[in-house]
N, C-alpha and C positions, 0 to 999 in steps of 0.2 A: 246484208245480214241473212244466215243461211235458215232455211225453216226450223230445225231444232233447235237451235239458241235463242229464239226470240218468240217464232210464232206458236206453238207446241206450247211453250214455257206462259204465255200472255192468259193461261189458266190465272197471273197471278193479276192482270189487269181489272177483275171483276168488281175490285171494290174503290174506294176512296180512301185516303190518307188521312186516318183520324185514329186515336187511340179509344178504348172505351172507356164509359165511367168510373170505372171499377179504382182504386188504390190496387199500388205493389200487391200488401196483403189480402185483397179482398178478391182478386180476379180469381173467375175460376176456373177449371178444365174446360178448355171449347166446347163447344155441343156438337162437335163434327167430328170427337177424335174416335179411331178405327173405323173410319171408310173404306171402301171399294166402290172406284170411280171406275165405269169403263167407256172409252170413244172408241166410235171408226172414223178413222181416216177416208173422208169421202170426194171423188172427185169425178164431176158430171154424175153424179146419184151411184157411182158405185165403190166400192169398199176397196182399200189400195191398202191399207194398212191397219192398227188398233193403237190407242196410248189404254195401259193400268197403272192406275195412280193409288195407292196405299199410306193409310196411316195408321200408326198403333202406338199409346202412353207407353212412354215405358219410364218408371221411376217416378218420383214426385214430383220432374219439372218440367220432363221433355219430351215433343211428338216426335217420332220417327217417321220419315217422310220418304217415301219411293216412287218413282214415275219411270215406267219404260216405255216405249215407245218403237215404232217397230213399220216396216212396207213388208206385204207379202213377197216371198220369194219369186212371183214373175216377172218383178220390177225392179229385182238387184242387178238386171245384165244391162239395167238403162240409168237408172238412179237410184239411190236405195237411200235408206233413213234409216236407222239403227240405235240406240243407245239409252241411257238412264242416266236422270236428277234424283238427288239426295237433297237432304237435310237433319239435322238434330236442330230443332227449334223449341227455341224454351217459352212453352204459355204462362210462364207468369212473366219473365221479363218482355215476354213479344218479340222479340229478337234470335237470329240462327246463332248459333255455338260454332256449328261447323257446314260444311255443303259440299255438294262435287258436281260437275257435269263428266261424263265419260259419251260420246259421240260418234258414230263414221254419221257423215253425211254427205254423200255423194265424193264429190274429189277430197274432201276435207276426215279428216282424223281429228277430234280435239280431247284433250281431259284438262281438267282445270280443277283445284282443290282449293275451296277457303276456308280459312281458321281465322274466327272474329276473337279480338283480344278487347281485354277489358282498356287497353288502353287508347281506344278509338280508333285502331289501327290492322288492316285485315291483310293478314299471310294469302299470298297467290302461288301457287307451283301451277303450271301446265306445258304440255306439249301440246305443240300443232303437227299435222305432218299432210301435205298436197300431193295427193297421186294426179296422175296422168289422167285416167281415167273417171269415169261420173259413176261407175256403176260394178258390182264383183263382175269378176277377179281383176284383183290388180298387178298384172302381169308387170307392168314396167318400175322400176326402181322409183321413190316417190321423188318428186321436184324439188321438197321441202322438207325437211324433220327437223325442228327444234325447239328446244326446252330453253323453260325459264322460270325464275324464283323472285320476289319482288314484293314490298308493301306498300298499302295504298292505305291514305288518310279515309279512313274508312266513315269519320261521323255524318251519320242518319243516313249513309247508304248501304242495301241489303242485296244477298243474293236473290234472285227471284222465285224461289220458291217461300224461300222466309217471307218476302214483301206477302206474298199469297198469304201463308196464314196469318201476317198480322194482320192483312186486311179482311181477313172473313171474320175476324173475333172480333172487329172493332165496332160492331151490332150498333154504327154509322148506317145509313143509305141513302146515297145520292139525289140530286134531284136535279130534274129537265133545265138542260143550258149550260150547269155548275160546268167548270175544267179545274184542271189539279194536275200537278207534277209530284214525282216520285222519283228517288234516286238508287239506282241501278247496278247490279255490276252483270251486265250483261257479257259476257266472254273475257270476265277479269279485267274490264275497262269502263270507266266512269260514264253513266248516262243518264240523262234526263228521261224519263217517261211520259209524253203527254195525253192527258185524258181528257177527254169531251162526253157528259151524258148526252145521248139522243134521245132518250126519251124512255115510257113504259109501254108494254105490251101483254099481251097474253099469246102462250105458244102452245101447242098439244105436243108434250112430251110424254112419249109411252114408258119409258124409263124411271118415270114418276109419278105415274099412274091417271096422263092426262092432261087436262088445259091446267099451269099453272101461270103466274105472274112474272115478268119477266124485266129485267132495265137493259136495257141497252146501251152500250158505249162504245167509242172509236178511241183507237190511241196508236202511239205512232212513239218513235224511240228520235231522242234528240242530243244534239252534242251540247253538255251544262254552257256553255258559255250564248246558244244559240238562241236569238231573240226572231217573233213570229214577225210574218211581213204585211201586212195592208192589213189586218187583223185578221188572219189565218193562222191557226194558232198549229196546224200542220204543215206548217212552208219549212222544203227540203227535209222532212222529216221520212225516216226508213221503216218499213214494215207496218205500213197503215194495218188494221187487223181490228173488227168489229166481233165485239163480247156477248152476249144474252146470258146472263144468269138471275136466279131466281129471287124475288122479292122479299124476302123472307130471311131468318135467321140463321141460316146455314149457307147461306149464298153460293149457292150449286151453280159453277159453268154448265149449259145446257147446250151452248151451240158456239162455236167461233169460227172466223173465213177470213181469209188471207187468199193474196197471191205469192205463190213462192215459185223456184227457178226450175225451168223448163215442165213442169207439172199444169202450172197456170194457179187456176182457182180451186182451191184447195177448203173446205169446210170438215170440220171434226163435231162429232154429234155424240151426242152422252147416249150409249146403251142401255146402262145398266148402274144403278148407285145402292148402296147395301153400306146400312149405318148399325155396329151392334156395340152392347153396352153401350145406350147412351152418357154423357156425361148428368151427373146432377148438380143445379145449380146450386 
């Protein structure tokens, strides 16, 4: 599983799988919406890349959701990371409307487009396309291009940025030991998400003006039908990848790490987060 489809995206692993108190009619605008999230991309302590992740209401039911993502230019002639997640996610049903991934990621090209229908069933178009090469220019014809259109039984699985905000609204929080699965369409294909809380903490994050509160969890991406082995609730499971977000009701990712391909250990660190017009409850 390549770093931007999964690890980049695991912003959405930060909370647990619960709904909130709230009734249909009574829920009300997140308290997160119109953010500016910003990370770097950091590797051995220094900056390889940024993700800016954006959101803004617009109309009476739905957040608009952007995330790009990006490696600086001295690292496109070796591997490169490039592209942006979407969403329309509607906060009163909790649920995406629509989504996209658009991708280069090293040898890989991908876009994927999903359209959730009310009948528990989710429209997928994407293309993939394999260059030769890990890194710009890609001088040689690519190994692979092809497109494809397809629907998938889509009940209680979300794209993963939808999963993201219905799990920061779900003003749930975890506690030390819990595990939980989540159902996925990670690259327009069915998956199990496994979650394990590690525990609480406190971090100094400057980004937020200092030591805040922090939970920590591990998760890993699994195939639905895959059962844990000796009670490892990670056996054979892909993109292990450790969360820190904050304690609190906005449930801000402040730190995430991952090993991804040929880079190694890879951590992304919240810069900067800028919340206006709050919402009123």
């Amino acid at each position: 599983m390549k770093f931007i489809n999964y690890k980049i995206s695991t912003l959405v692993l930060a909370l647990v799988i619960f709904t909130n108190i709230y009734s249909e009619e009574e829920k009300p605008v997140p308290a997160f919406y119109n953010e500016i999230l910003k990370f770097s991309i950091d590797v051995k302590g220094i900056s390889v890349g940024s993700i800016l992740m954006r959101t803004v209401k617009t109309g009476n039911e739905f957040l608009q959701i952007n995330t790009r993502v990006d490696t600086f230019d001295s690292l496109k002639g070796i591997y490169y990371i490039s592209g942006n997640f979407g969403a329309m996610w509607n906060y009163k049903t909790q649920k995406s409307y629509m989504a996209y991934e658009d991708i280069y990621d090293g040898y890989m090209y991908m876009r994927r487009a999903y359209r959730f229908q009310s009948d528990n069933r989710v429209f997928v178009n994407k293309r993939e396309v394999k260059f030769v090469e890990s890194g710009l220019p890609h001088d040689q014809p690519p190994e692979k291009d092809a497109t494809d259109e397809y629907y998938i039984d889509g009940n209680e699985y979300q794209d993963l940025i939808g999963i993201f905000y219905t799990l920061r609204s779900s003003g749930i929080h975890p506690k030390t030991g819990e595990t939980y699965t989540l159902k996925v369409l990670p690259a327009g294909v069915k998956k199990h998400m496994i979650i394990q809380v590690i525990g609480k903490d406190i971090l100094d994050v400057p980004a937020l003006g200092g030591k805040v509160k922090v939970i920590h969890v591990k998760s890993g991406l699994a195939n639905p039908n895959q059962k844990p082995s000796g009670g490892n609730i990670f056996f054979n499971v892909k993109s292990e990848v450790d969360i820190f977000f904050t304690d609190d009701e906005n449930s801000i990712p402040v730190l995430i790490s991952a090993n991804v391909p040929l880079i190694k250990r890879v951590v992304v660190v919240l810069t900067d987060y800028q919340q206006t017009n709050k919402a009123k409850k």
